[in-house]
C-alpha positions in Angstrom: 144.6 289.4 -35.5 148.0 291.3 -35.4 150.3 289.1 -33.6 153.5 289.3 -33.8 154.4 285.6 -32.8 154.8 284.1 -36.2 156.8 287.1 -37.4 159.2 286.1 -34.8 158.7 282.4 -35.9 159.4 283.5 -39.3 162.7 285.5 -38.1 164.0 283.2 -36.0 163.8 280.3 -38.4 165.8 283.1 -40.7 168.4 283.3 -38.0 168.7 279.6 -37.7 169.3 278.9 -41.3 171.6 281.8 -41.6 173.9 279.9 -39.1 176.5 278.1 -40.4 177.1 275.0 -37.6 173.2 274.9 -37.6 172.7 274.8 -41.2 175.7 272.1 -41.1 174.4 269.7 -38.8 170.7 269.9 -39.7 170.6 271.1 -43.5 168.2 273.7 -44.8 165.1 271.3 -45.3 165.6 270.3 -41.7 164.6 273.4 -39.6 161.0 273.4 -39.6 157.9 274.1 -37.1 157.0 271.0 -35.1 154.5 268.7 -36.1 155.1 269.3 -40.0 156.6 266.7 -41.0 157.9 262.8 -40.5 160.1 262.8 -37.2 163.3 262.0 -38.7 167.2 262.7 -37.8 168.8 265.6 -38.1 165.5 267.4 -37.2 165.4 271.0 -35.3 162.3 271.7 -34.9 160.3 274.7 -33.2 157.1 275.6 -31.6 155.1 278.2 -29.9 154.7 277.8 -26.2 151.9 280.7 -25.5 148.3 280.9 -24.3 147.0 282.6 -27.7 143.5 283.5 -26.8 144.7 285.9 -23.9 147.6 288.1 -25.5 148.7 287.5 -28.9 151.8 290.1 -28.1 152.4 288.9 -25.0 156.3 287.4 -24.2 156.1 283.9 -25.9 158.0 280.5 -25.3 159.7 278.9 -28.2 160.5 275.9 -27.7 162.9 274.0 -29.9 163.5 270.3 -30.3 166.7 268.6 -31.6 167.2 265.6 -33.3 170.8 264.4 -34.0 172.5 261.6 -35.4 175.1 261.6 -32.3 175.9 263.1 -28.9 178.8 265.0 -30.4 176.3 266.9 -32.7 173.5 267.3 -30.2 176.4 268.8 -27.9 177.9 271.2 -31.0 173.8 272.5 -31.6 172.6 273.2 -27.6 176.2 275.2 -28.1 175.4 277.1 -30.7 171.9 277.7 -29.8 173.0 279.2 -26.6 175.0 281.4 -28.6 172.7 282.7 -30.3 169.9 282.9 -28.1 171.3 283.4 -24.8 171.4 287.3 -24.5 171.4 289.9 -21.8 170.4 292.4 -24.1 167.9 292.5 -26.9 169.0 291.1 -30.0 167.6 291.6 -33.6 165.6 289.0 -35.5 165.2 289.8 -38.8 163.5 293.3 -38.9 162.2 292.8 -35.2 164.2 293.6 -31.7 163.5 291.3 -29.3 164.6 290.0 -25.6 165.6 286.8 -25.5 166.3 283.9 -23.1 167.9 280.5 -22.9 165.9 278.2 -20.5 166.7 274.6 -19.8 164.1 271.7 -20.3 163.3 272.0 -16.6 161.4 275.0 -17.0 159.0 273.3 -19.7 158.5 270.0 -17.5 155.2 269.4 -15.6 155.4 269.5 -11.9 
């Protein structure tokens, strides 16, 4: 299998830790992929929305969960997130280029 998905897993937990509001609110043990660990507060967790038997370099969802100790810090990481991943133009992760999107919760609701 050559997908590329957890190479930009890998790289975009990099980029997390790397930021300094993230790595302030959550700490360094607390970015993780979902379903890893205890569910515990601060927690920003990730996960791969994708249908991997069909494409495995196919555009991907990521989908990441925050858990904070107040409104104030939820509000200070959805900021910073859309910072950093809201982007007209490709971005780098890491080694890889990528084009990346901010989507609300909406989109990953079920009808």
């Amino acid at each position: 299998m050559s997908a590329r998905w957890p190479d930009v897993l890998a790289a975009l937990k990099a980029e997390l830790l790397a930021d300094a509001v993230l790595l302030a609110l959550y700490g360094e043990a607390n970015v993780r992929m979902a379903g890893t660990g205890k569910l515990k507060a601060p927690l920003l967790e990730y996960q791969l929305v994708a249908y991997a038997e069909t494409e495995v370099l196919a555009p991907c969802t990521v989908q990441l969960d925050q858990w904070t100790r107040s409104v104030a810090d939820c509000v200070a990481s959805e900021r910073r997130l859309r910072h950093l991943l809201h982007r007209t133009v490709p971005i780098r992760l890491g080694a890889l280029g990528c084009f990346v999107e901010y989507v609300d919760g909406e989109w990953l609701t079920d009808p």
